[in-house]
C-alpha positions in Angstrom: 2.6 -10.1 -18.0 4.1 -13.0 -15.7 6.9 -12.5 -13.4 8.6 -14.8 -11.7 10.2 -12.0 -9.3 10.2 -11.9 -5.6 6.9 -10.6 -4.2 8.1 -7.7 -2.8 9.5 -6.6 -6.2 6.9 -7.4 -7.8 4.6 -5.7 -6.1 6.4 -2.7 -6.4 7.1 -3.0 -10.2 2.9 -3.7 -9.9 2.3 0.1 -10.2 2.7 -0.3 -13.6 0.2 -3.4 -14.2 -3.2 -3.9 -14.3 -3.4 -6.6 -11.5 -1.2 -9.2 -10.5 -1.5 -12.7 -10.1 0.4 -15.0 -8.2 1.2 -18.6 -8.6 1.3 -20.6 -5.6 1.2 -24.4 -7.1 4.8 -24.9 -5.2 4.1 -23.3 -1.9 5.6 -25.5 0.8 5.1 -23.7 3.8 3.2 -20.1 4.5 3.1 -17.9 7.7 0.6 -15.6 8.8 2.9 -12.9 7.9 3.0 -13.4 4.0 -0.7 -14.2 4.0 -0.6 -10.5 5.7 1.6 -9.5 2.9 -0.9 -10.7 0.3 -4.2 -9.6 2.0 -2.7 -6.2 2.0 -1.7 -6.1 -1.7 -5.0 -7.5 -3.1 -6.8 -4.4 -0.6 -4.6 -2.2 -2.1 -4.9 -3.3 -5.9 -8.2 -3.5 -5.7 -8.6 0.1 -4.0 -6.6 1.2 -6.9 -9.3 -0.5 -9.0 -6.8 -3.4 -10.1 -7.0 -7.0 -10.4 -5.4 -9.5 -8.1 -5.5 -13.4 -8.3 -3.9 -16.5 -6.3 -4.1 -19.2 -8.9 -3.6 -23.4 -8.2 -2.7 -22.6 -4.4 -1.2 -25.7 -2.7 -2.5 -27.3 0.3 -0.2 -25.1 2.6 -1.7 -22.3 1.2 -4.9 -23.5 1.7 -4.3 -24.8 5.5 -2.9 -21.7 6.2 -5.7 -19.4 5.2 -8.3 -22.0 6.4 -6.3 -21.8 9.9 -6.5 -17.9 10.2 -10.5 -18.0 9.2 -9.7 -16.3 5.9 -10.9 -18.9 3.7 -13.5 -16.5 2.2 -10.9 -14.4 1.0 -8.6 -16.8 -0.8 -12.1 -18.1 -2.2 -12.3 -14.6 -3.8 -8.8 -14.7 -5.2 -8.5 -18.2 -5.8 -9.0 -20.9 -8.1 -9.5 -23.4 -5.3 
């Protein structure tokens, strides 16, 4: 099931899913508190024994993670 709600919505609506995954081809710009957002719901998902995935993440997404030393994890996620 895609979405193309707001993150927070969707990851309450996620309850109901087996996993989400999140596009980030168009992400412009990223701060370390939305990469906080999304480290905590893959922790959580996957605690809950569900799937979470960050597919065709831009360069911003990349720098950012790459910048915060948390480039293992997005490799986990990620199709990068």
């Amino acid at each position: 099931m895609a979405s193309s709600l707001p993150l927070g919505m969707s990851l309450e609506a996620s309850s109901e899913l087996e996993g989400i995954v999140v596009d980030a081809e168009q992400v412009e710009r990223i701060g370390t508190p939305a990469v906080q957002v999304l480290l905590a719901a893959a922790r959580t998902l996957s605690a809950d024994g569900r799937a979470f995935a960050l597919r065709k993440s831009s360069p911003a997404v990349c720098s950012a993670f790459e910048d915060l030393g948390l480039i293992d994890e997005l490799k986990r996620w990620g199709d990068i």
